[in-house]
N, C-alpha and C positions, 0 to 999 in steps of 0.2 A: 305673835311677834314678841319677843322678849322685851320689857321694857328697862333699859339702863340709866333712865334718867331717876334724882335721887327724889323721894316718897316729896319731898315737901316743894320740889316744883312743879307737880301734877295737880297740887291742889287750887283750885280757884283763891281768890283774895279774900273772899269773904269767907272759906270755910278752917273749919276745925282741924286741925291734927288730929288723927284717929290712933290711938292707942291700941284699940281692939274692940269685938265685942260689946263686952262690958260695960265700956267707956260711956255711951251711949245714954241718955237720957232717957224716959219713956216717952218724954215730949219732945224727942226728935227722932230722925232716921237718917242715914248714910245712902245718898242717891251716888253711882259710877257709870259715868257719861261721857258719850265718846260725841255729843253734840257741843259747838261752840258754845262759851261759856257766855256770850252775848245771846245770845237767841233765848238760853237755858236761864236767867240770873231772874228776865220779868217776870216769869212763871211760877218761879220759887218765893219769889218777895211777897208776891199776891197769893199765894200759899199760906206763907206764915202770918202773916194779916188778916185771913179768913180762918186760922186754924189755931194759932199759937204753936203750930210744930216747926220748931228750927229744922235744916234742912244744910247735913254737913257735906258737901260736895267735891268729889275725884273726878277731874277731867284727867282720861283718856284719849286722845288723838287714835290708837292705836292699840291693840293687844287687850283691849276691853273682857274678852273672851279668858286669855291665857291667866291676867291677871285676877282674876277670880275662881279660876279653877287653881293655881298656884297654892290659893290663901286655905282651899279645901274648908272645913268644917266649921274655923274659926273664922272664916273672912265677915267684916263686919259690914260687909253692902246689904243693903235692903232692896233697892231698887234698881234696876239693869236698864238703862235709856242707850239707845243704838238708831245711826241712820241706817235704810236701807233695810227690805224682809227677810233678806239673805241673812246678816247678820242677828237678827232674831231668833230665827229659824237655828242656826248654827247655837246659840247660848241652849235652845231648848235638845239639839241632836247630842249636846254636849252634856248633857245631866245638870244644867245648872240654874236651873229655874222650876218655878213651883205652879200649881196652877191656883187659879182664885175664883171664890166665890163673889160674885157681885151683879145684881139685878142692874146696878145703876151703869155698869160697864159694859154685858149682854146686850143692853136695852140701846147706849149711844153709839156703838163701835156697831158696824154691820158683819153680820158674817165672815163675810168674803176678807174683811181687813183685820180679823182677829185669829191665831190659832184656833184649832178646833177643841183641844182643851183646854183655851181659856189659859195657857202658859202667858201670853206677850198679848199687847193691844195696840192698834194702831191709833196715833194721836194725832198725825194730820197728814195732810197726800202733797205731793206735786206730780202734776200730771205730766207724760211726755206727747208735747202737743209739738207743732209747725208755726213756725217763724214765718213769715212774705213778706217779700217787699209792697210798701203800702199802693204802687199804686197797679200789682198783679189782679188781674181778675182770678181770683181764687177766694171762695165762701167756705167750701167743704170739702174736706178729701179723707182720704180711708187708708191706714196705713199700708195696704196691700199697693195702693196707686202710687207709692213712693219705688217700686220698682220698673212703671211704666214708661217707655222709650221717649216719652213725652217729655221728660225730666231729663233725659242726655243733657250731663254739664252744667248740669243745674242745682246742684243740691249738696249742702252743705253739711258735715255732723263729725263729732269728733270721732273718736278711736271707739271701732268698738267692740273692743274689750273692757272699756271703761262700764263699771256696773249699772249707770243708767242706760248705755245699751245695751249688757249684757240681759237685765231687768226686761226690756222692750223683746229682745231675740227671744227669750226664753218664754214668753205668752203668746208672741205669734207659734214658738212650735206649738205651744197646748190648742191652739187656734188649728192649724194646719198640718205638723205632722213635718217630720226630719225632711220628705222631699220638699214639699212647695214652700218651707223656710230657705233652706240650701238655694232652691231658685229665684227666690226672691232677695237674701241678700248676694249672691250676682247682677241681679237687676241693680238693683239700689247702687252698688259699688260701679255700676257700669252708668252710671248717673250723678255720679260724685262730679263736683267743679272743682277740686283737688282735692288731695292726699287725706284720707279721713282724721282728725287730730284734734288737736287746741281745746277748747273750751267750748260750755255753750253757749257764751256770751260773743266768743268769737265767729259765732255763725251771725249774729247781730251785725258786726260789725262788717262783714264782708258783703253780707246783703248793700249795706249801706254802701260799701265800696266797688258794688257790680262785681264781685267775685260770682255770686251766686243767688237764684233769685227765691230759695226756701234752703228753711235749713230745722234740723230735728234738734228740739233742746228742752230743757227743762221749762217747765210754765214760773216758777219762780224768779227765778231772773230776770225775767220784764220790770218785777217789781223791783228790784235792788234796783237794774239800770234806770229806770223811770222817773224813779222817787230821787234820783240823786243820790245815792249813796256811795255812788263807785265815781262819782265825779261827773263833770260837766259833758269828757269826751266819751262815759257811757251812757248817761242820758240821750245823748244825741241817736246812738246805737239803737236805743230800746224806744223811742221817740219816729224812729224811722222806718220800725218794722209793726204790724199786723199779726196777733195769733189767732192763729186755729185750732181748733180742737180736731184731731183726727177719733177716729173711732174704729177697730174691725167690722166688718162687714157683714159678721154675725156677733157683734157685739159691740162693746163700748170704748172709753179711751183707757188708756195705761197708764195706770198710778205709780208710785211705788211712795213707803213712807216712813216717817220717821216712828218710832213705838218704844213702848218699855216693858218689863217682865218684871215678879218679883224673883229677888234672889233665892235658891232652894234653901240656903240654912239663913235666910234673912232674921234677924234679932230682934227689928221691930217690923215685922209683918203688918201688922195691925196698922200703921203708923202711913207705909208705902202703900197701903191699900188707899188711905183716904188720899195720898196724894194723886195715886194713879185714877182716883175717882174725880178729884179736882181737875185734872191735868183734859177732863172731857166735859167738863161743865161750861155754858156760854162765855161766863167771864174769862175761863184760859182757852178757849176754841177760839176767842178774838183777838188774843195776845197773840195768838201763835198765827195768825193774818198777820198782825199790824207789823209782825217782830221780823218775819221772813216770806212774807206772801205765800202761804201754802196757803191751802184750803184742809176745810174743817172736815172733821172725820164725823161730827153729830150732824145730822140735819137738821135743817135752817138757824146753825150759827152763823152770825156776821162775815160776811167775804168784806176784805178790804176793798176799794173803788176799782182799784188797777186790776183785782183778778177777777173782777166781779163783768170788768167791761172785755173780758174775752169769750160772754156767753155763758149760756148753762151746761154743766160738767155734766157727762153722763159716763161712770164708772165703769170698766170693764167688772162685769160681776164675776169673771175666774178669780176663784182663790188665790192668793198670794202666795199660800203653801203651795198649790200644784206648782205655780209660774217656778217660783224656787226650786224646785223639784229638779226644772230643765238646764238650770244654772251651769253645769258641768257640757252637755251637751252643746247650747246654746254656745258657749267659748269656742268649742271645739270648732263647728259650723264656721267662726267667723277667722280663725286659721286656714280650715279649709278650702275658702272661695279667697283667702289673700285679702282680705278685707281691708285692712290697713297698710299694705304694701303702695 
């Protein structure tokens, strides 16, 4: 997506005008990030307090990808930060990222949440779990039982073409395979209590208003509604529902996450290495809880209260790269069966 807005309102408050290149200290680096500049600002602060490396910052909302390939040779990014594996995945199919050596990065990122050559790293998950109303007898269920006749009318989730459920379609097919996906979101969509849409917060809220008695949404969101941060009439929301952890039925739950890459002609390599080495250490694995309730990509970093009391997480161990693989698929599927009609 092209961006038209002019260079100096993409940049956060606190950073530098980049001239180029050059410009650059060796005691800094040029991170371009398409995450909130709130969620992004604690991690950097605690950064340059543990490092002395200043930390010049380009929020992207958008075109993250385009504008870095535009700048070609001379672009002065270092580090590539992206929600979503899709879009990781995409900077790396795109030539624009390098790969990195790092024991300390191998060693906290797992497998399954890291490229295979070590291009991007995932920094922290939210899971796509099940909302209930608190007082449903439901403990545990399995994302396949979300197509069971049982659920007629019952089940709430936004659009999905939206990439957290395109993310979810896309590991159930590596799970099962073009047919028993296709039959399955039938089922699912013949179990919706209305029109699939709105937000995942909005499945909260319909719970609470007997629209619907489970609804599929992001695990982080309980936190923002919880904690108050969205106001009194979403605390109530996130207050009145129960999660669950769903899990496949040969496997675990579905993550998808936030991550970063260094850039291919990054200028201070050196410099985005130590951040992206920081950015999985306890001290930022707790940040990145407190700041937006995901959970931590190291094991046994600090969970915050609120994510910690929906249980212990057990991660679907498919690759993030296969799951991304189905992304194109996976869309099509959900045109197919009228998904959102």
């Amino acid at each position: 997506m092209k961006i038209e807005r002019p260079l100096s309102h993409m940049f956060l408050a606190s950073a530098v005008v980049l001239a180029g290149a050059g410009s650059v200290a060796a005691d800094e680096l040029n991170l371009y990030t398409s995450r909130e500049p709130g969620l992004v600002d604690p991690l950097l602060q605690a950064f340059t307090e543990s490092t002395g490396i200043k930390v010049n910052t380009v929020f992207l909302k958008d075109g993250l990808a385009e504008r870095v390939a535009s700048e070609g040779a001379s672009s002065p990014a270092d580090l590539l930060m992206a929600v979503d594996a899709g879009n990781l995945a995409d900077l790396v199919d795109k030539g624009l990222t390098q790969p990195v050596d790092s024991e300390v990065l191998t060693a906290a990122v797992p497998e399954n949440l890291r490229d295979p050559g070590n291009q991007w790293f995932a920094l922290s998950m939210r899971a796509r779990v099940v909302y209930a109303a608190k007082d449903l007898d439901l403990d545990a269920i399995t994302y396949e039982d979300l197509a069971d006749p049982k659920w007629k009318g019952k089940i709430c989730i936004r659009s999905g073409q939206h990439p957290y459920n395109t993310g979810l379609i896309s590991a159930f097919l590596g799970h099962h395979g073009a047919a028993e996906t296709e039959t399955w979101l039938t089922g699912l969509k013949a179990n919706l209590a209305r029109q699939a849409g709105g937000g995942d917060r909005d499945g909260a809220k319909d719970i609470l208003g007997g629209i619907c008695d489970i609804a599929v949404a992001n695990s982080y969101y309980v936190g923002l509604m919880r904690s108050g941060k969205g106001g009194d009439e979403q605390r109530a929301w996130g207050d009145g529902i129960k999660v669950v952890l769903p899990t496949f039925k040969d496997g675990g739950t579905h993550v998808n996450i936030s991550g970063a890459a260094v850039a291919k002609h990054a200028p201070n390599k050196e410099q985005a290495v130590k951040l992206l080495e920081f950015l999985v250490s306890d001290e930022a694995q707790k940040i990145y809880g407190e700041a937006n309730y995901e959970y931590p990509v190291k094991a046994g970093a600090a969970l915050d209260p609120i994510v910690a009391s929906f249980g212990e997480l057990k991660v679907d161990p498919t690759p993030l790269t296969e799951i991304v693989k189905n992304r194109k698929e996976a869309s099509e599927l959900v045109d197919k069966v009228g998904f959102d009609n």
